[in-house]
Gaussian input, Z-matrix of N, CA and C with variables (Angstrom, degrees):
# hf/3-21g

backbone

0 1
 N
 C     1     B1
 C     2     B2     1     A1
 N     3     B3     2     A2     1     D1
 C     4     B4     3     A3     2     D2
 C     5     B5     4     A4     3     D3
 N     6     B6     5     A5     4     D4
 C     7     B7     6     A6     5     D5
 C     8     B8     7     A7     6     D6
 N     9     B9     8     A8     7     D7
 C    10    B10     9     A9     8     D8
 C    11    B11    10    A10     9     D9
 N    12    B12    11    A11    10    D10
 C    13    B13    12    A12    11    D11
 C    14    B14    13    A13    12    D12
 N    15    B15    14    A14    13    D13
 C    16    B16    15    A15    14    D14
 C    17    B17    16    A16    15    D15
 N    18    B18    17    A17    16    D16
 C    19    B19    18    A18    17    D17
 C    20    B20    19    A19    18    D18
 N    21    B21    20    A20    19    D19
 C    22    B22    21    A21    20    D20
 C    23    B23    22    A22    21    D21
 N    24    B24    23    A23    22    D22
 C    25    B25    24    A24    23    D23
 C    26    B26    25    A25    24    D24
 N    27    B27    26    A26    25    D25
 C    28    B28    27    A27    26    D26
 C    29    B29    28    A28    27    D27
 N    30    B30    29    A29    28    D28
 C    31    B31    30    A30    29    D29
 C    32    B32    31    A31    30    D30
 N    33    B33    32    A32    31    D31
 C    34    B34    33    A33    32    D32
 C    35    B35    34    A34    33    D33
 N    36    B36    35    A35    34    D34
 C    37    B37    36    A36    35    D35
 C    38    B38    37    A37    36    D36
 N    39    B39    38    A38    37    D37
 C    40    B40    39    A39    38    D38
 C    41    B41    40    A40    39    D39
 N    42    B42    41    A41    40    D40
 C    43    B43    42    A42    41    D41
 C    44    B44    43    A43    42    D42
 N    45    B45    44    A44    43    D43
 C    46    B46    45    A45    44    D44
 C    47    B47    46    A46    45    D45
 N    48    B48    47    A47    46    D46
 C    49    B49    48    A48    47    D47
 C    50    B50    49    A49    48    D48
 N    51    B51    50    A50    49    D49
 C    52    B52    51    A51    50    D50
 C    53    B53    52    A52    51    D51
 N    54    B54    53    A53    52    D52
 C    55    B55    54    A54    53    D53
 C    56    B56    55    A55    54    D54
 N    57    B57    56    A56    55    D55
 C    58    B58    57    A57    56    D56
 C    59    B59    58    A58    57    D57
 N    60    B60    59    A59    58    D58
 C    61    B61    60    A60    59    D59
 C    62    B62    61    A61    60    D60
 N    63    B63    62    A62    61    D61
 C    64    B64    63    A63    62    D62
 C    65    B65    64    A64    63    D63
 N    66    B66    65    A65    64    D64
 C    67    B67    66    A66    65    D65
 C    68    B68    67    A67    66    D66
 N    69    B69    68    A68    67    D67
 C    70    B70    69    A69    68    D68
 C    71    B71    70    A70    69    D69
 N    72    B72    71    A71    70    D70
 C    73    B73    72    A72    71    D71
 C    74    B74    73    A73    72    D72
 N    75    B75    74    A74    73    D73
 C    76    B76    75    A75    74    D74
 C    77    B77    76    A76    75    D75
 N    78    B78    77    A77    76    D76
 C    79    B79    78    A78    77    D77
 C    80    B80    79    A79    78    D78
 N    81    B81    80    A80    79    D79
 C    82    B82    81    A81    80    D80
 C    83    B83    82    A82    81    D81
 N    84    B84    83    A83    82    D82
 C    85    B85    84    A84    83    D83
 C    86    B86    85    A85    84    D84
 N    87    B87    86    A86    85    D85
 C    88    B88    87    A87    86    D86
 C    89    B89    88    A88    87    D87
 N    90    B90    89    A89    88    D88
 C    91    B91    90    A90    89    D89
 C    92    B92    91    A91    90    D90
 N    93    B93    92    A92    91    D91
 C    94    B94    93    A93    92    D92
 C    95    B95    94    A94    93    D93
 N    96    B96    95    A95    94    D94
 C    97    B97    96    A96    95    D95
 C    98    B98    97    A97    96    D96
 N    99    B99    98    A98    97    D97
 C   100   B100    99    A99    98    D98
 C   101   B101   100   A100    99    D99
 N   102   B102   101   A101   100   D100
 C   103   B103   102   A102   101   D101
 C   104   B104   103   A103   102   D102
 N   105   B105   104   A104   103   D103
 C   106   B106   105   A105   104   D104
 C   107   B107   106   A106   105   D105
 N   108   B108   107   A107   106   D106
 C   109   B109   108   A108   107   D107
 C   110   B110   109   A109   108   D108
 N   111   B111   110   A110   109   D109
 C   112   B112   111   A111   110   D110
 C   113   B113   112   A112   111   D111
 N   114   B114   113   A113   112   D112
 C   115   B115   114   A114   113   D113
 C   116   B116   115   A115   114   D114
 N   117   B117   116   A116   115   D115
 C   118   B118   117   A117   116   D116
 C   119   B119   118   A118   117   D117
 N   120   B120   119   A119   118   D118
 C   121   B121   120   A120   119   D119
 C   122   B122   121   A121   120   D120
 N   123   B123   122   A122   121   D121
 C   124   B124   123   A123   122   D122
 C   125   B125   124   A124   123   D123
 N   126   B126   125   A125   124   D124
 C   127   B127   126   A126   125   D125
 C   128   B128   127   A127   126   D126
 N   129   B129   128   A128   127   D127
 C   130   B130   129   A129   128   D128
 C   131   B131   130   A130   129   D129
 N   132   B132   131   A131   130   D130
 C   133   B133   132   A132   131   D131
 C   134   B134   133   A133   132   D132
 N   135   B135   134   A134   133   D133
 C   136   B136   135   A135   134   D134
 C   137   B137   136   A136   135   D135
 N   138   B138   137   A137   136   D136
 C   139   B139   138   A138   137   D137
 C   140   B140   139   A139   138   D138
 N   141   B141   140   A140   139   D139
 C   142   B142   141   A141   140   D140
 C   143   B143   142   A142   141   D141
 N   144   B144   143   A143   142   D142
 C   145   B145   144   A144   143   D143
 C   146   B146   145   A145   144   D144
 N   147   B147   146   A146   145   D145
 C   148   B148   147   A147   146   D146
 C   149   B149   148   A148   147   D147
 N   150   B150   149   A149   148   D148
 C   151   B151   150   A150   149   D149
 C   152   B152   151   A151   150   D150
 N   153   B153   152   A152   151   D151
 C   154   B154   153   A153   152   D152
 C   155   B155   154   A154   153   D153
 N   156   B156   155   A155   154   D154
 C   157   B157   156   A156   155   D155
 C   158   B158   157   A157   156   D156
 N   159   B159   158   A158   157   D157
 C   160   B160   159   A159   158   D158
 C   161   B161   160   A160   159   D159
 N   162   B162   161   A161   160   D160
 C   163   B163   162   A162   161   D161
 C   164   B164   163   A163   162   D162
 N   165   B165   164   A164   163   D163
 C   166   B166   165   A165   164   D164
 C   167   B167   166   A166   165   D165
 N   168   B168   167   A167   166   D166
 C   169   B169   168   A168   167   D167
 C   170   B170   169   A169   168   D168
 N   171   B171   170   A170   169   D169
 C   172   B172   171   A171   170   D170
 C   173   B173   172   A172   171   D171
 N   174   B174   173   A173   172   D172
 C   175   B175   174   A174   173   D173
 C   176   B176   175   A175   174   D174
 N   177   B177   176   A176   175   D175
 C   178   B178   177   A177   176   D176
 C   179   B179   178   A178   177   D177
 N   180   B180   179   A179   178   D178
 C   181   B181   180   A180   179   D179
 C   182   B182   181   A181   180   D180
 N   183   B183   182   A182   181   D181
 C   184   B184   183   A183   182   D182
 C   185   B185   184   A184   183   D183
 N   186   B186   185   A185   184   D184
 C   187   B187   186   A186   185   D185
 C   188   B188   187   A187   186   D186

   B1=1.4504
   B2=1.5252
   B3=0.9850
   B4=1.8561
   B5=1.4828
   B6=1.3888
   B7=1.6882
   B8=1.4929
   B9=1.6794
   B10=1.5540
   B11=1.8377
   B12=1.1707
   B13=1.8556
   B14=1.8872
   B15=1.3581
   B16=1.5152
   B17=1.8295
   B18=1.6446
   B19=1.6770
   B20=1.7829
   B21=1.3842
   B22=1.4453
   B23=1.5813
   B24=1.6178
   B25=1.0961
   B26=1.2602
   B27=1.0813
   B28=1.6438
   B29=1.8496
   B30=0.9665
   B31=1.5759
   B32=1.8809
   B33=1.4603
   B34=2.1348
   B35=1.2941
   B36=1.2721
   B37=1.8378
   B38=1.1964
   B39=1.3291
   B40=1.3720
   B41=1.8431
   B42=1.8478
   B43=1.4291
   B44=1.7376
   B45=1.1622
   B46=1.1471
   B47=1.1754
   B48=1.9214
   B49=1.4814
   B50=1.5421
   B51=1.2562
   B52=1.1593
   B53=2.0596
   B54=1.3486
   B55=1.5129
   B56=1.8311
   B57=1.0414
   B58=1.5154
   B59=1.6626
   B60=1.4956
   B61=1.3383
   B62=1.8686
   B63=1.7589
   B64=1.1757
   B65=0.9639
   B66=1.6884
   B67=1.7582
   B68=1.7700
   B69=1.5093
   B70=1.6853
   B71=0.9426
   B72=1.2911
   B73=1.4198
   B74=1.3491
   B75=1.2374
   B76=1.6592
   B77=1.7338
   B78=1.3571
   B79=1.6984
   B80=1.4242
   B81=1.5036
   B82=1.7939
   B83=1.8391
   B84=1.1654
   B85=1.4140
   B86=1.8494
   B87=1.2917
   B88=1.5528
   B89=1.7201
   B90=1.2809
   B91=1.2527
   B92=1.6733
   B93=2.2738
   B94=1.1566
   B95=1.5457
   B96=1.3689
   B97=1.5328
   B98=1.7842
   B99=1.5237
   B100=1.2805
   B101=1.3098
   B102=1.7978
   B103=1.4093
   B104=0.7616
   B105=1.3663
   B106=1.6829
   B107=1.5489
   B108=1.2021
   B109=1.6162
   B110=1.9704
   B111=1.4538
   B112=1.1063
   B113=0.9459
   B114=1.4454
   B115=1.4946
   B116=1.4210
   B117=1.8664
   B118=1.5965
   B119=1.8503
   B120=1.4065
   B121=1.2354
   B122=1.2787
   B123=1.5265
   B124=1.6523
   B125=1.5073
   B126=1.5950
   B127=1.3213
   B128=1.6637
   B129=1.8475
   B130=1.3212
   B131=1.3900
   B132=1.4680
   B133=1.7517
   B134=1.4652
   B135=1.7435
   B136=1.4860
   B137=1.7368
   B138=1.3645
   B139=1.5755
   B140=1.7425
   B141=1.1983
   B142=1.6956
   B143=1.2900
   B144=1.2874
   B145=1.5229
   B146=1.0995
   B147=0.9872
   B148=1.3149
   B149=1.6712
   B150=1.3488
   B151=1.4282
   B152=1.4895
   B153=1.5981
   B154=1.1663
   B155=1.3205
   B156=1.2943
   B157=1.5516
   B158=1.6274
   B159=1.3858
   B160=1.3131
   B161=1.5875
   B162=1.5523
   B163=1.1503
   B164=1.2147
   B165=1.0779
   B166=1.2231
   B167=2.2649
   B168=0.9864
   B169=1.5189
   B170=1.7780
   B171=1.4885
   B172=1.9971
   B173=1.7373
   B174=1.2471
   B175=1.5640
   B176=1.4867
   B177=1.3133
   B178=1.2421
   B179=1.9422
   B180=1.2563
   B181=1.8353
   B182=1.4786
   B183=1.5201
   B184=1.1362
   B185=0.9733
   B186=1.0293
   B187=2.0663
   B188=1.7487
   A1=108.06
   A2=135.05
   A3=139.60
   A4=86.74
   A5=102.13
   A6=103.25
   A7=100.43
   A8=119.35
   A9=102.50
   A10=104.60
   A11=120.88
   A12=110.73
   A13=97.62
   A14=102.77
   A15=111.78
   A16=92.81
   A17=83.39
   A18=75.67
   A19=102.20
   A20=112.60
   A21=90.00
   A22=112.75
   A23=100.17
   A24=129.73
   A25=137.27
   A26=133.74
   A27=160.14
   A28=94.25
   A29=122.29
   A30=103.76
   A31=93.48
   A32=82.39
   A33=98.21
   A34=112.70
   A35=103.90
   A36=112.30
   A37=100.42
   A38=105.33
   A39=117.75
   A40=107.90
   A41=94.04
   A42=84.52
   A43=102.10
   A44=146.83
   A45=129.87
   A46=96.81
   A47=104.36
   A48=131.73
   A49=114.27
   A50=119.04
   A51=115.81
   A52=99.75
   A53=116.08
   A54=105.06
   A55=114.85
   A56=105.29
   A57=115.28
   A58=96.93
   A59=121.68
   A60=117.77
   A61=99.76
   A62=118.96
   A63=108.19
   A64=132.66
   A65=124.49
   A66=128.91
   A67=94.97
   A68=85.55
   A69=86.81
   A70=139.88
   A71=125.28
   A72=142.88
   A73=104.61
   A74=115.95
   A75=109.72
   A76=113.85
   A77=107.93
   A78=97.48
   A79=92.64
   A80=104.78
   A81=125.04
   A82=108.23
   A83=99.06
   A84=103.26
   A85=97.86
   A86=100.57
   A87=116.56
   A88=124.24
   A89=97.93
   A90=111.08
   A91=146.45
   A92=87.46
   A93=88.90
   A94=101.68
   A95=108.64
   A96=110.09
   A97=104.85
   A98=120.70
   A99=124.66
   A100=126.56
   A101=119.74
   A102=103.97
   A103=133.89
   A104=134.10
   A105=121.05
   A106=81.85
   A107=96.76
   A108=128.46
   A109=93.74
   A110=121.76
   A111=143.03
   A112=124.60
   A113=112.33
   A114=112.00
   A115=99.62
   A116=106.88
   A117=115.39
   A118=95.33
   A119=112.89
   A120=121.74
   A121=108.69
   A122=127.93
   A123=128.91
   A124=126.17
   A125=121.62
   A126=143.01
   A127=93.12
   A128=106.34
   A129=107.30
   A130=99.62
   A131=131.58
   A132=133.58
   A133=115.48
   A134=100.67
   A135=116.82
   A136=103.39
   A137=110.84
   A138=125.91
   A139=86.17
   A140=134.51
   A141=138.65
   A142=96.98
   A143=137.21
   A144=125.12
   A145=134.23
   A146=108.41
   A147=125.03
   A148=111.70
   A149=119.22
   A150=146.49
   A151=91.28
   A152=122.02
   A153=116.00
   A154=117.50
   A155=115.06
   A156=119.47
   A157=128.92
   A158=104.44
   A159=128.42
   A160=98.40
   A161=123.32
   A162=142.85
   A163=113.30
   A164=118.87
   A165=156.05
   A166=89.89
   A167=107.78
   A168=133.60
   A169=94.70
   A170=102.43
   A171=113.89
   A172=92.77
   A173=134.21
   A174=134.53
   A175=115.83
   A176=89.32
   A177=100.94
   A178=128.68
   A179=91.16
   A180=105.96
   A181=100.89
   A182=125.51
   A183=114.55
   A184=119.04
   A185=105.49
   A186=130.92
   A187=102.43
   D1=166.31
   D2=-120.74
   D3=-176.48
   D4=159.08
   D5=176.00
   D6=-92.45
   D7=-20.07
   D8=177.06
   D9=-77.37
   D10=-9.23
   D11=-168.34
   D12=-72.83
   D13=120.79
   D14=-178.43
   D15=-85.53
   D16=142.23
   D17=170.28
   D18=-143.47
   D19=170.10
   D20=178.37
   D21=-127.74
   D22=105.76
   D23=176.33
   D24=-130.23
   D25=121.55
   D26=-138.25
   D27=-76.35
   D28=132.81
   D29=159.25
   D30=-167.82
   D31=149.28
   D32=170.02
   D33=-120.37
   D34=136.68
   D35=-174.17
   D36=-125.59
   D37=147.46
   D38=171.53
   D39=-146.01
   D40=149.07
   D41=-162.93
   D42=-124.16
   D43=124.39
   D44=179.49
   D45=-158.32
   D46=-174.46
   D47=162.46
   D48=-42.41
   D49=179.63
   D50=176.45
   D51=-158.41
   D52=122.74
   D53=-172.99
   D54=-30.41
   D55=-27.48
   D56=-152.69
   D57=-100.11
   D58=23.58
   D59=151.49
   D60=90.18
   D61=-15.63
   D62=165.04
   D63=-89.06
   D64=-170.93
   D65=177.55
   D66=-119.01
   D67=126.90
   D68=169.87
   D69=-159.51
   D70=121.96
   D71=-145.33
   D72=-72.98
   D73=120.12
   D74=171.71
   D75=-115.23
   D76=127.25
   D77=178.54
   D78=-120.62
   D79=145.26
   D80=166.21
   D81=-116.92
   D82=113.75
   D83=-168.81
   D84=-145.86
   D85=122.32
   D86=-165.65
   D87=25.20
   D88=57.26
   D89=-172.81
   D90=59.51
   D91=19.21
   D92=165.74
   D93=-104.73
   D94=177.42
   D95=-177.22
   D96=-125.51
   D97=118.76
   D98=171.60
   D99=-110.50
   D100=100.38
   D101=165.04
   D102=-111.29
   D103=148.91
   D104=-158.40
   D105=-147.14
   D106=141.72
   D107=-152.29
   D108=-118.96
   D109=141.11
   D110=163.07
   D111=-148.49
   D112=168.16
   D113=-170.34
   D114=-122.17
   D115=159.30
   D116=-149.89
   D117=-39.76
   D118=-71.78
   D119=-155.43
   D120=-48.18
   D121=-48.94
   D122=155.29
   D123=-34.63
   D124=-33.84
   D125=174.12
   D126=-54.46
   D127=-65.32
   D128=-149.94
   D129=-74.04
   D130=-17.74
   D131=177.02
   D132=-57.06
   D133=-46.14
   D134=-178.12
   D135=-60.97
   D136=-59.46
   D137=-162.13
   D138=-51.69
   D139=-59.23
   D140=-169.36
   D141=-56.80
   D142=-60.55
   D143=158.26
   D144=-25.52
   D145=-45.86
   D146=-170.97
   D147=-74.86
   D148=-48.49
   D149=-179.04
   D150=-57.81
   D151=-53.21
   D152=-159.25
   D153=-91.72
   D154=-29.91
   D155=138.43
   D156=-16.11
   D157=-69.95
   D158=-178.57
   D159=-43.88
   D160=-67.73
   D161=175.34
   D162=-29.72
   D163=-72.99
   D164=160.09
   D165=-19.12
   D166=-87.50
   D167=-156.65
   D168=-51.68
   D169=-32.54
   D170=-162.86
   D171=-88.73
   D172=-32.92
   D173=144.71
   D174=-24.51
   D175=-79.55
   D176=-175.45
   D177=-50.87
   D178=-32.35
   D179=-177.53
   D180=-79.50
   D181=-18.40
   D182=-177.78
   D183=-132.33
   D184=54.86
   D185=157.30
   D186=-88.38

């Protein structure tokens, strides 16, 4: 699987603090549960990815 293979699958994310000073992404997707734990500065690497992604994706839709 590829980041272009669409598939159709259900999933809930949630993104927050964590007591222990991290950021962490939690996804629930057919009843498995994924959390993956980062730290602030890793948070803010992902979030710039993410931004630039976006960018990236709004190019592309408007060709």
């Amino acid at each position: 699987m590829g980041i272009n293979d669409e598939r159709d699958i259900e999933a809930n994310m949630q993104i927050g603090p964590t007591d222990q000073g991290m950021v962490r992404i939690f996804i629930d997707a057919g009843g498995m549960e994924i959390p993956m734990d980062f730290s602030p500065e890793e948070a803010d690497e992902i979030a710039e990815e993410i931004k630039a992604a976006g960018a990236a994706a709004r190019a592309v839709k408007s060709r």
